[in-house]
MMTF fields as JSON, N, C-alpha, C and O atoms, coordinates in Angstrom:
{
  "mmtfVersion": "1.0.0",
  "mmtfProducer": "UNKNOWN",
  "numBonds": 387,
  "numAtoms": 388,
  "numGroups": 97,
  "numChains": 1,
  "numModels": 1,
  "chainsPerModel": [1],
  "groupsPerChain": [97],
  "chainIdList": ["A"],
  "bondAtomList": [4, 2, 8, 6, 12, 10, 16, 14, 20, 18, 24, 22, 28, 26, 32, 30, 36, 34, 40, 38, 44, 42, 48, 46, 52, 50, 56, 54, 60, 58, 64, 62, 68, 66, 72, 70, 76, 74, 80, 78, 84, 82, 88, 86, 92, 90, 96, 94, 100, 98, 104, 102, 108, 106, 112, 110, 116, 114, 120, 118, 124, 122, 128, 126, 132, 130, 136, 134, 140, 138, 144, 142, 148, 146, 152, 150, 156, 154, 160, 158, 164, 162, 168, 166, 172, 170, 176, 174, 180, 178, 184, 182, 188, 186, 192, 190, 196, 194, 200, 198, 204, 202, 208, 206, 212, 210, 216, 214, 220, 218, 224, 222, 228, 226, 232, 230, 236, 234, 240, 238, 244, 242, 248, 246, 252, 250, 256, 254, 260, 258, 264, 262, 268, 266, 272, 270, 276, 274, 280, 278, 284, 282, 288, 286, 292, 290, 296, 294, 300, 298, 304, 302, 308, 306, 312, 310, 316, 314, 320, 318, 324, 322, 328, 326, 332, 330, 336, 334, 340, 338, 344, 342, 348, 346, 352, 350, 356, 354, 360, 358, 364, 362, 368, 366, 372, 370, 376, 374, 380, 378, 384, 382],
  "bondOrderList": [1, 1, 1, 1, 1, 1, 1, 1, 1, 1, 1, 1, 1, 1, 1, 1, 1, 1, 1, 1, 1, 1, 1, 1, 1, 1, 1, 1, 1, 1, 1, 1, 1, 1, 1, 1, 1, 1, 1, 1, 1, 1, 1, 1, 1, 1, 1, 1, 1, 1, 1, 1, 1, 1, 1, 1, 1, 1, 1, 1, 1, 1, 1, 1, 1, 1, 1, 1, 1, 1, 1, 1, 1, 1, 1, 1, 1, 1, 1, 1, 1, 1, 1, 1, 1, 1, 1, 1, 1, 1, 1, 1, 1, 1, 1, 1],
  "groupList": [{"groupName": "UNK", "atomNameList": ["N", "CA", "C", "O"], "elementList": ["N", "C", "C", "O"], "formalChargeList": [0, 0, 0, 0], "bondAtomList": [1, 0, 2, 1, 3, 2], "bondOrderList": [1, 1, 2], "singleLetterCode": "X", "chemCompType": "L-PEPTIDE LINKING"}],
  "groupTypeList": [0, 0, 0, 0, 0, 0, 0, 0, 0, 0, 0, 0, 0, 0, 0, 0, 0, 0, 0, 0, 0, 0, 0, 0, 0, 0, 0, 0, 0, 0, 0, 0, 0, 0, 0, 0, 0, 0, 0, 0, 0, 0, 0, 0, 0, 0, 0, 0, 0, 0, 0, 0, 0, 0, 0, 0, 0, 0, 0, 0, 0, 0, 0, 0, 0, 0, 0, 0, 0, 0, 0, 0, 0, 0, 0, 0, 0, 0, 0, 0, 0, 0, 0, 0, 0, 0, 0, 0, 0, 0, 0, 0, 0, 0, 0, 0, 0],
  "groupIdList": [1, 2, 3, 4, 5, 6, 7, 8, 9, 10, 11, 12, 13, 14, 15, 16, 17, 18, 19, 20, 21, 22, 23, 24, 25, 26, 27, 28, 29, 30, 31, 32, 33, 34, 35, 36, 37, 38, 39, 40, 41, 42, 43, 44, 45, 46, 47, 48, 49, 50, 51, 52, 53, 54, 55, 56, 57, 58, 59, 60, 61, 62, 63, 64, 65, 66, 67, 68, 69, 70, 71, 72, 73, 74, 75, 76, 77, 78, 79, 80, 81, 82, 83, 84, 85, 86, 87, 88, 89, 90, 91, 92, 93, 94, 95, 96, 97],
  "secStructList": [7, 6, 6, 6, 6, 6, 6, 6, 6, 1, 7, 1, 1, 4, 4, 4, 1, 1, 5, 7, 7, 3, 3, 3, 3, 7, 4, 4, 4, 6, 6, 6, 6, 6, 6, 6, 2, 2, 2, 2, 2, 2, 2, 2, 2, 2, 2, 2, 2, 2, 2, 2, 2, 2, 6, 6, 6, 6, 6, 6, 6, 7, 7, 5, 7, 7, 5, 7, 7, 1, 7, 6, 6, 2, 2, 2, 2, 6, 6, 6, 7, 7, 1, 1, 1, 1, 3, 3, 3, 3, 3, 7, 7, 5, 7, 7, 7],
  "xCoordList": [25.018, 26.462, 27.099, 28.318, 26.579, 27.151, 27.161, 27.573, 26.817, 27.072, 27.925, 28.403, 28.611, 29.814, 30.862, 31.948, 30.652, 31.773, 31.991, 33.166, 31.195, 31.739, 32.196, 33.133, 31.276, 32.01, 33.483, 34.328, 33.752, 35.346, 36.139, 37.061, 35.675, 36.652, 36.749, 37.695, 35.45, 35.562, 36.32, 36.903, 36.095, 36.883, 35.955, 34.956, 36.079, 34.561, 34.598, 33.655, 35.675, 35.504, 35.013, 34.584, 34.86, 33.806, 32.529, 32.175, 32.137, 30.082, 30.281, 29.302, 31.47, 31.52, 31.66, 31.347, 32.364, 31.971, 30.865, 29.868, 31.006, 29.928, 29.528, 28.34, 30.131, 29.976, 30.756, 31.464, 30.686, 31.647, 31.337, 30.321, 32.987, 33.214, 33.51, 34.54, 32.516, 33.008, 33.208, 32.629, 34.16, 34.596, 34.491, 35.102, 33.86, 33.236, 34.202, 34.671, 34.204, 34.443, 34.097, 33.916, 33.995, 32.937, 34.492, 34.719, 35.237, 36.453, 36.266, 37.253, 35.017, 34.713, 34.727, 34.922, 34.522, 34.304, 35.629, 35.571, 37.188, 38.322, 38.38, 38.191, 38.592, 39.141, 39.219, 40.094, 38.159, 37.865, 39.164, 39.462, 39.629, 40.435, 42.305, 43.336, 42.057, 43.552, 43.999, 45.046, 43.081, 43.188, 43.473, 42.757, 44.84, 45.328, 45.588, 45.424, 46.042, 46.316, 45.494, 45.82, 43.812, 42.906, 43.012, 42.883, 43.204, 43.066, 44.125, 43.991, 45.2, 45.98, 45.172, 44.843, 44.946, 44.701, 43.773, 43.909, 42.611, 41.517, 41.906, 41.289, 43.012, 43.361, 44.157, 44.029, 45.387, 45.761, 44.757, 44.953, 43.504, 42.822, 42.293, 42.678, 41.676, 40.795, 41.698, 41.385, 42.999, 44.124, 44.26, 44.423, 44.153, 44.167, 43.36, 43.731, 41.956, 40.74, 40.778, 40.644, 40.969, 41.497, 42.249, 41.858, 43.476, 44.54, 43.737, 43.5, 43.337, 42.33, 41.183, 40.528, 40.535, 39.982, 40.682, 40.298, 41.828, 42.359, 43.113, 43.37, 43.287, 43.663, 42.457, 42.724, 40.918, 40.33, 39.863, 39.406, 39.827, 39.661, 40.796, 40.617, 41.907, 42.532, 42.382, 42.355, 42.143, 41.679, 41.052, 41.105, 39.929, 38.811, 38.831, 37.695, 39.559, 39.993, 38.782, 38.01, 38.819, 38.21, 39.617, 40.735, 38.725, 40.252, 39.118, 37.91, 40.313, 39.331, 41.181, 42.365, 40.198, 41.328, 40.802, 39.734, 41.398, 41.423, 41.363, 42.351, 40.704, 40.635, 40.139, 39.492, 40.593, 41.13, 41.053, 41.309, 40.536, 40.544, 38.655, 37.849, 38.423, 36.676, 36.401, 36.919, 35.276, 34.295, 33.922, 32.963, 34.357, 34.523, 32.98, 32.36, 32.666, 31.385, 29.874, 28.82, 30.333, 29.282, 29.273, 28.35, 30.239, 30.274, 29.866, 29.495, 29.962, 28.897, 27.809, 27.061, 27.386, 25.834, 25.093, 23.983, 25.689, 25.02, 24.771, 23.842, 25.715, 25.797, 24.677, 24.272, 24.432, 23.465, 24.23, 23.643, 25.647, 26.597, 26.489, 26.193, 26.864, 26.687, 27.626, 27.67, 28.701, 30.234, 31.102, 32.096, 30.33, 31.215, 31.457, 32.458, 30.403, 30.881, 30.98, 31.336, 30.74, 31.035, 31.175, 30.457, 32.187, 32.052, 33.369, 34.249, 33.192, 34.124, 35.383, 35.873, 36.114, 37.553, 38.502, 39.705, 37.826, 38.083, 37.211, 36.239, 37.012, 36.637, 36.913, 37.5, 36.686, 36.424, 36.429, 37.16, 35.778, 34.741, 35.574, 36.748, 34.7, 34.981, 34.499, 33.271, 35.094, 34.917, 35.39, 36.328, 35.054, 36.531, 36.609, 35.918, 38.101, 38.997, 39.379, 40.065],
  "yCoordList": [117.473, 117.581, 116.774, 116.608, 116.437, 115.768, 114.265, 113.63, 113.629, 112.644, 112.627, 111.497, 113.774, 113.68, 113.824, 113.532, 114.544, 114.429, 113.375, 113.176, 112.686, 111.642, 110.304, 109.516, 110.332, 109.311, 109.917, 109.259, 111.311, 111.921, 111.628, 112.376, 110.442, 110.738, 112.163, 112.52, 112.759, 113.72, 115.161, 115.98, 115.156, 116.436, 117.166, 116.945, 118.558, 119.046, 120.102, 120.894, 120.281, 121.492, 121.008, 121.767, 119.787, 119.271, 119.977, 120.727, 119.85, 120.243, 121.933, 122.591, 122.459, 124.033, 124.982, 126.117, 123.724, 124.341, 124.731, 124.55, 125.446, 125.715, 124.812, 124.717, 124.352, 122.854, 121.474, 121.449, 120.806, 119.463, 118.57, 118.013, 118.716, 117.85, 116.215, 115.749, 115.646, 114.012, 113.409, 113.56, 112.681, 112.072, 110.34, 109.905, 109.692, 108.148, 107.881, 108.586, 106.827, 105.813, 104.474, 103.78, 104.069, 102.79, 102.286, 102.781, 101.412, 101.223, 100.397, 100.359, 99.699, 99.049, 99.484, 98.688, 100.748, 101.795, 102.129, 102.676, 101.615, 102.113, 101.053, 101.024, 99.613, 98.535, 97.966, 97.206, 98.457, 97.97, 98.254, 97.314, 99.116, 99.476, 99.825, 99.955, 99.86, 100.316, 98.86, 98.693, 97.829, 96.594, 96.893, 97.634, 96.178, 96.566, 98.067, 98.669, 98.651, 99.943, 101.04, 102.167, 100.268, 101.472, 102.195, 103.411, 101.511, 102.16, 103.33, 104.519, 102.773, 103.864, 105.165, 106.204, 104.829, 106.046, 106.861, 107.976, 105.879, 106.895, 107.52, 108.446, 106.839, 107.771, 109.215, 110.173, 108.856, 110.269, 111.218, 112.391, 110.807, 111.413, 112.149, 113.299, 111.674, 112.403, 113.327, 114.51, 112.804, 114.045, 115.396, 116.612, 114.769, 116.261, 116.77, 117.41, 116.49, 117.266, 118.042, 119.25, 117.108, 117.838, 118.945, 120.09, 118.643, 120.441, 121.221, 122.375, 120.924, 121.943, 122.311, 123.072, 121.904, 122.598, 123.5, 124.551, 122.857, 123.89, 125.358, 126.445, 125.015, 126.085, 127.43, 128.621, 126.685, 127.623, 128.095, 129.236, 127.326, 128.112, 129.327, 130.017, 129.181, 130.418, 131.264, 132.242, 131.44, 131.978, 132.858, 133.72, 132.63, 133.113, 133.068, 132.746, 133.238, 133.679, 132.587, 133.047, 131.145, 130.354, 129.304, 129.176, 128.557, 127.613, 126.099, 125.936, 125.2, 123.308, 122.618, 122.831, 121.873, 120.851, 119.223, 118.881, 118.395, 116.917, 115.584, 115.304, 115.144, 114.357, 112.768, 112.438, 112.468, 110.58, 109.828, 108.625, 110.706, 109.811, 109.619, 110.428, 108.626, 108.374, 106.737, 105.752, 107.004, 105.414, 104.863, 105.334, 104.312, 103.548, 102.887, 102.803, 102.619, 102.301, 102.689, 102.469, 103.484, 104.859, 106.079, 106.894, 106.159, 107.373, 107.062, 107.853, 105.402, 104.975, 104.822, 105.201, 104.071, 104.335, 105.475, 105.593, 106.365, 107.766, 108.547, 109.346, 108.24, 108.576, 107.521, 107.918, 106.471, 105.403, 104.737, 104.417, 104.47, 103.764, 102.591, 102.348, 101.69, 99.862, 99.365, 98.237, 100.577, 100.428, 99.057, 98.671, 98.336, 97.23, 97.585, 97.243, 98.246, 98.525, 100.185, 100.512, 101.09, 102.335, 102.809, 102.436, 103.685, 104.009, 105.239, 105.446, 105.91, 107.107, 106.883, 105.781, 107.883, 107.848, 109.239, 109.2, 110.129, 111.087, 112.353, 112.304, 113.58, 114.622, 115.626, 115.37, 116.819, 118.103, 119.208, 119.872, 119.754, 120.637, 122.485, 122.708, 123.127, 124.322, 125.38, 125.424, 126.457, 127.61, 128.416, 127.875, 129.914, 130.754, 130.009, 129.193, 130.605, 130.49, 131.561, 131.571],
  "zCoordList": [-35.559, -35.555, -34.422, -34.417, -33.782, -32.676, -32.868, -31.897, -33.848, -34.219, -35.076, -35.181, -36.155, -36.718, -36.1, -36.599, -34.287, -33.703, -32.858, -32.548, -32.43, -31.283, -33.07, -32.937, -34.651, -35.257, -35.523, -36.13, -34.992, -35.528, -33.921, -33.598, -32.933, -31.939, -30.855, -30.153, -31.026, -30.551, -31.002, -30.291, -32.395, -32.736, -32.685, -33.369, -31.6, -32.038, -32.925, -32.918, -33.815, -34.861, -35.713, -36.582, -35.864, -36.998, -36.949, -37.859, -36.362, -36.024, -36.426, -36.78, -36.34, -36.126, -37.539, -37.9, -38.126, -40.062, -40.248, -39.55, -41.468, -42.014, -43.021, -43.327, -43.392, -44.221, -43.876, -42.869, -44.355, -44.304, -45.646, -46.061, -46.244, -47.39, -47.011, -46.524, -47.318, -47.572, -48.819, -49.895, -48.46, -50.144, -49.722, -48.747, -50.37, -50.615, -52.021, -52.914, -51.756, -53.245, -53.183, -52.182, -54.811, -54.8, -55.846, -56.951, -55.289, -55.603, -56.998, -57.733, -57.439, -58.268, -59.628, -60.547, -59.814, -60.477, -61.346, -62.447, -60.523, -61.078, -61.328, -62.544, -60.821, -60.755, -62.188, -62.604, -62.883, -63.689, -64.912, -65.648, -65.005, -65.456, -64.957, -65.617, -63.82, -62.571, -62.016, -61.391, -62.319, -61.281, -59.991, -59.317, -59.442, -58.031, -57.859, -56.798, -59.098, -58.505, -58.126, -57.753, -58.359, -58.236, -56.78, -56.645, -55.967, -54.055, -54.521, -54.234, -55.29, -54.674, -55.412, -54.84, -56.819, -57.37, -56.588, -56.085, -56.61, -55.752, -54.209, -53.681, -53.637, -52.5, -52.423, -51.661, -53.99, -54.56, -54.841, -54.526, -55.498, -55.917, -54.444, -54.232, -53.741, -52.968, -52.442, -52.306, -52.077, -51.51, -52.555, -52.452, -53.211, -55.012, -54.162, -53.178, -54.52, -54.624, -52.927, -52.728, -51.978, -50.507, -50.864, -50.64, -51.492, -51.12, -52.137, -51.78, -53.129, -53.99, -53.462, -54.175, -52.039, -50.972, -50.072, -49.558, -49.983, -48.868, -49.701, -49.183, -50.827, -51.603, -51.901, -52.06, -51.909, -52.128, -51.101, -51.166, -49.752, -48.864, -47.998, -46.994, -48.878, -48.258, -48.631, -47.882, -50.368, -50.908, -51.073, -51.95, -49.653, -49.895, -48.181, -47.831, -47.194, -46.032, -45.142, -44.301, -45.519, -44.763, -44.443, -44.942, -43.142, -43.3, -43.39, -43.561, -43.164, -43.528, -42.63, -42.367, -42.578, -41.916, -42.307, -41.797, -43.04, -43.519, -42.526, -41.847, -42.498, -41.253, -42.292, -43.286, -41.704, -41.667, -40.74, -40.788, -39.378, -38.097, -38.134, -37.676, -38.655, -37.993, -37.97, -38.497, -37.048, -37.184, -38.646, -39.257, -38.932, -40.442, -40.498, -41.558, -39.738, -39.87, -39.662, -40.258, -38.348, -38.313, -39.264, -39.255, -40.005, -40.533, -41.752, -42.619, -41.846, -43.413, -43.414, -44.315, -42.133, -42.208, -42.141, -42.662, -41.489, -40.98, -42.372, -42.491, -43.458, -44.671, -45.807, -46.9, -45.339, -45.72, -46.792, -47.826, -46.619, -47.601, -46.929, -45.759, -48.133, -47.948, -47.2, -46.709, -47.079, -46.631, -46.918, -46.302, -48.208, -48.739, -50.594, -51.222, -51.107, -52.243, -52.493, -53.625, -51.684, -51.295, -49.88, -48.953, -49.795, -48.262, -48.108, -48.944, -46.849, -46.526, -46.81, -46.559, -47.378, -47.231, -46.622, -46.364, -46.52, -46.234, -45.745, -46.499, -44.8, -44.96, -44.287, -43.236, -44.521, -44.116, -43.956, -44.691, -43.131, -42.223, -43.145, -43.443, -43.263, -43.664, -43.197, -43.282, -42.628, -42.04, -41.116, -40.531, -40.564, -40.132, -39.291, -38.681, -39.341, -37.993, -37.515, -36.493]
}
């Protein structure tokens, strides 16, 4: 865990979940069909699927917090992404508060 927090800038509630959601995309995948507009879609998208985390974790009396601040490049390799035709776009961390 301490390598998901110094690639988060030092957030250290990362390491303190009990899980951590990452969301990747391989932008190639939409393009094919969205052309230019695929980034955006897939960035709506991951935000969906984000508040439909944070929805079930209230739910269910956990909390998560969304984070967007990381090493773009450590946080792909550490994940073993090519970080040119897939790579991070978003994540996280779940558990009490």
């Amino acid at each position: 865990m301490e390598k998901l927090n110094k690639y988060t800038f030092g957030q250290k509630f990362i390491g303190q979940g009990a899980v951590i959601f990452i969301w990747s995309c391989v932008p190639y995948r939409s393009e094919w069909e969205y052309n230019i507009s695929a980034h955006k879609a897939i960035l709506l998208d991951a935000g969906h699927m984000c508040q439909n985390l944070y929805l079930t974790c209230e739910s269910i009396g956990l909390g998560t917090c969304a984070i967007a601040s990381y090493m773009q490049k450590d946080m792909d390799k550490f994940l073993k992404l090519d970080d040119d035709e897939e790579f991070v776009i978003y994540l996280a961390p779940v558990g009490k508060y």
